[in-house]
C-alpha positions as CSV (number, residue, x, y, z in Angstrom):
1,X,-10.2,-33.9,25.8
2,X,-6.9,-36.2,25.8
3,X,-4.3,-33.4,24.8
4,X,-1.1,-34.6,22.9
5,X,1.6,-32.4,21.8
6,X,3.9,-33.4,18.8
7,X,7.1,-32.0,17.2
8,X,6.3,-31.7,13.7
9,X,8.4,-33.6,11.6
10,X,8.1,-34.7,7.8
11,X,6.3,-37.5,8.9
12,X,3.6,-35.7,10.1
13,X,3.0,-33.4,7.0
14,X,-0.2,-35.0,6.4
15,X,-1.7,-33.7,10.1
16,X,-0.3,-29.9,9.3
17,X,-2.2,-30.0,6.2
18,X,-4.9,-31.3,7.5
19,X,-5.3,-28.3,10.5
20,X,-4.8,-26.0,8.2
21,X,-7.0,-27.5,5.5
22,X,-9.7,-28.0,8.0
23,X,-9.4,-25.0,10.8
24,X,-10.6,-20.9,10.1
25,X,-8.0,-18.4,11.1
26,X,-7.4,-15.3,9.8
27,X,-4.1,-14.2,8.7
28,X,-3.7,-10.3,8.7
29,X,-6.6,-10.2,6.0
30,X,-5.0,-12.2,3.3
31,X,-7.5,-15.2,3.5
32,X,-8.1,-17.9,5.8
33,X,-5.4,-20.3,5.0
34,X,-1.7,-19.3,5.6
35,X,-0.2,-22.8,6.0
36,X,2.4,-20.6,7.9
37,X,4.4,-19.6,5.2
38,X,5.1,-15.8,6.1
39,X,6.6,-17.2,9.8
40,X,9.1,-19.6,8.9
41,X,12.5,-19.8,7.6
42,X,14.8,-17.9,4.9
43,X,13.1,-19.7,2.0
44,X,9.5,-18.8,2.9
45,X,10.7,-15.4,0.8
46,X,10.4,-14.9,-2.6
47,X,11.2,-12.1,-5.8
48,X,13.4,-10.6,-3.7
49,X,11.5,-9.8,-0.8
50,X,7.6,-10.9,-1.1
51,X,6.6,-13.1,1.6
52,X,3.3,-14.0,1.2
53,X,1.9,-16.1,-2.2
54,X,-1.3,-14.9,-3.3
55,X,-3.0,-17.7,-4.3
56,X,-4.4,-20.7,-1.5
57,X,-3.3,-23.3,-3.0
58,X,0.2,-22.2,-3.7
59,X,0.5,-21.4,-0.5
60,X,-0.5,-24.7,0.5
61,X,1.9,-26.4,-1.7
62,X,5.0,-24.2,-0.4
63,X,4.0,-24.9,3.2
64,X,3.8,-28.2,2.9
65,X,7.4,-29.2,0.9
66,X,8.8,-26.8,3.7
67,X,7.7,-29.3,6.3
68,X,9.1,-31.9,4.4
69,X,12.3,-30.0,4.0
70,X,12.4,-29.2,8.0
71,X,12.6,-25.6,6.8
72,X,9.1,-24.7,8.8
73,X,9.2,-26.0,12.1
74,X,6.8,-25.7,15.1
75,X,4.6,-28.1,17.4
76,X,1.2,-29.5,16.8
77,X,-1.5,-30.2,19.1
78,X,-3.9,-32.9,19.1
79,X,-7.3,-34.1,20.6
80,X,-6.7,-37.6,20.5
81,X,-5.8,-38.0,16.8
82,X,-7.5,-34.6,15.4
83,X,-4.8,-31.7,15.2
84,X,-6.5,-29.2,17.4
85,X,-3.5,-26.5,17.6
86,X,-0.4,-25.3,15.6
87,X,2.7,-23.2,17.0
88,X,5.7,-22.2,14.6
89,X,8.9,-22.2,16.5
90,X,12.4,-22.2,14.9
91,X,15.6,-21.5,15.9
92,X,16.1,-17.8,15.0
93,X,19.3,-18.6,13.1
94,X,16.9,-20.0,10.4
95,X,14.7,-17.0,10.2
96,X,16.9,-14.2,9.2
97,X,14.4,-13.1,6.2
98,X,11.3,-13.4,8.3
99,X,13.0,-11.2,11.7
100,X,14.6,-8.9,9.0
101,X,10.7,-8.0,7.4
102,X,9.2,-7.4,10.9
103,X,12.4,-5.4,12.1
104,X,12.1,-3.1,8.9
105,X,8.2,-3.0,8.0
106,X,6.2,-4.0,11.2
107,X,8.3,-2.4,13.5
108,X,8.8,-5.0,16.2
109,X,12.2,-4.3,17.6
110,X,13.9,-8.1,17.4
111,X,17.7,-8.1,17.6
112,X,20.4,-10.0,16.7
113,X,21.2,-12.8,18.5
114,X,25.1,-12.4,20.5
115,X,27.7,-15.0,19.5
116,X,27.2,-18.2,20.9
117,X,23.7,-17.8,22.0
118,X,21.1,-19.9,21.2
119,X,17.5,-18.8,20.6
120,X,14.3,-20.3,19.6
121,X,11.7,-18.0,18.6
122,X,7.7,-18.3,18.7
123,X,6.0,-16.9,15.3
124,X,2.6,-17.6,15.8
125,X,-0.1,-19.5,17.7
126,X,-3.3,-21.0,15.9
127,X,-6.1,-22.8,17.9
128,X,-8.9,-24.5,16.5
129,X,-12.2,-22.0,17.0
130,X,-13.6,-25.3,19.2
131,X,-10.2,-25.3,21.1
132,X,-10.3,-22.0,22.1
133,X,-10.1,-20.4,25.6
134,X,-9.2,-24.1,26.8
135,X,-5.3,-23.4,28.0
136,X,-4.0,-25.4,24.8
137,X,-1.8,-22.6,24.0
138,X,-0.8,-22.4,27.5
139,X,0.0,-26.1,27.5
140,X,2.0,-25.4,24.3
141,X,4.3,-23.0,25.1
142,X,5.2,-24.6,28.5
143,X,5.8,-28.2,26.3
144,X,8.2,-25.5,24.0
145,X,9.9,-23.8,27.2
146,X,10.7,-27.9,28.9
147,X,11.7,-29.3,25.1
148,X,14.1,-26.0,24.3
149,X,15.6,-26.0,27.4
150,X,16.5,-30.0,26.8
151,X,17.5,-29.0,23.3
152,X,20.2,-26.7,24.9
153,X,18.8,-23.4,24.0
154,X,19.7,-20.5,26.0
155,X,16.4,-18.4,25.1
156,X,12.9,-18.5,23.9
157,X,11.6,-15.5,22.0
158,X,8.0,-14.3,20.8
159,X,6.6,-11.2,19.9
160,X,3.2,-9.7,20.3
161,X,1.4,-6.4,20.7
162,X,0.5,-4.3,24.2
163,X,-3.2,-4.6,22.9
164,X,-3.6,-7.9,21.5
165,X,-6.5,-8.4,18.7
166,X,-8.9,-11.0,18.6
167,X,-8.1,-12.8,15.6
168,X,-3.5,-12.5,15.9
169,X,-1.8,-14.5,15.3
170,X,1.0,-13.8,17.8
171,X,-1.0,-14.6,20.7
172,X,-1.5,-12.4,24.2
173,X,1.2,-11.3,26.1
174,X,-0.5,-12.6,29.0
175,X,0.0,-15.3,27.6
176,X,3.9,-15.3,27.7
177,X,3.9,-13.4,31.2
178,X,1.7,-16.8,32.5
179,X,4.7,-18.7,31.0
180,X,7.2,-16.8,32.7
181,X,8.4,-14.6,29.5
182,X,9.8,-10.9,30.3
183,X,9.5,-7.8,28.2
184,X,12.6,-7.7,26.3
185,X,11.8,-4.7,24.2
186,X,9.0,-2.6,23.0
187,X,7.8,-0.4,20.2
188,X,4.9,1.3,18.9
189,X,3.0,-1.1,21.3
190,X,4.6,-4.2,19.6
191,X,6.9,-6.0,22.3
192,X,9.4,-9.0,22.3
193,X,9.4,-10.9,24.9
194,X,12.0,-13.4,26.2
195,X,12.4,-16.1,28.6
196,X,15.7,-17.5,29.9
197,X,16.2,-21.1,30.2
């Protein structure tokens, strides 16, 4: 395997729809295809509040302009020229709707950034079912902890559970702990965890 990790940028809009047109995942049972447009910025929200379109290919459609307009961003990993991996990660000034849903109706206890802190946060983690148990989210997340810290961030945030589930999306908190990520806060089982740069 000749493992490549990329920024995504606009440019690259054609790879994100391609992993998500081409890999199975499993988001929360609303289908197989999110095109990660629950875990992303502000205007992933909708009607006042809905954050999730119903229908595949409108979720496609909104996923994909939102790479164009920078508003999802996130890291994609390839094996050679096929995208193998995705990972949403966004500064969490730009995800004030998203934190604000999970805070209210998931009950993960995210807080508020303090002034003059910045923080990157880690939605999600998908892996090609071929790619699994291979260390390419590993490999990720360390490529997200070297760039963020050259980016002059001052944190990196996720969130997952205590008992992680097969098919999250959130990925293990092993996962972090392997990464050097501490427990920031917990409850109900679901835990943010944070690593200082």
């Amino acid at each position: 395997m000749n493992l490549i990790i990329k920024k995504l940028t606009p440019a690259l809009v054609d790879d994100y729809a391609r992993f998500f047109d081409e890999t199975y995942h499993n988001e929360a049972g609303h289908g197989e295809k999110c095109y990660c447009v629950t875990h992303c910025a502000d205007r992933a929200y909708k009607n006042g509040g809905a954050h999730w379109y119903n229908i595949p290919e409108e979720r496609r459609t909104h996923g994909l302009q939102r790479v164009k307009d920078g508003d999802i961003q996130g890291y994609l990993a390839y094996d050679g020229s096929v995208p193998v991996g995705w990972c949403n990660a966004n500064d969490k000034e730009n995800c004030k709707e998203i934190i604000a849903y999970w805070r209210d109706y998931g009950n993960v206890p995210i807080e508020k950034s303090k002034a003059g802190e910045r923080v990157k946060m880690i939605f999600c983690f998908t892996i090609a079912p071929a790619y699994q148990n291979k260390g390419i989210a590993t490999l990720m997340l360390q490529h997200i902890c070297k760039e963020a810290t050259e980016e002059g961030y001052h944190f990196l945030e996720g969130n997952t559970h205590l008992k992680f589930f097969q098919d999250g999306f959130r990925g293990p908190l092993a996962l972090y702990e392997k990464c050097g990520f501490i427990i920031h806060a917990e409850k109900e089982g679901n835990v943010v965890v944070r690593k200082e740069l």
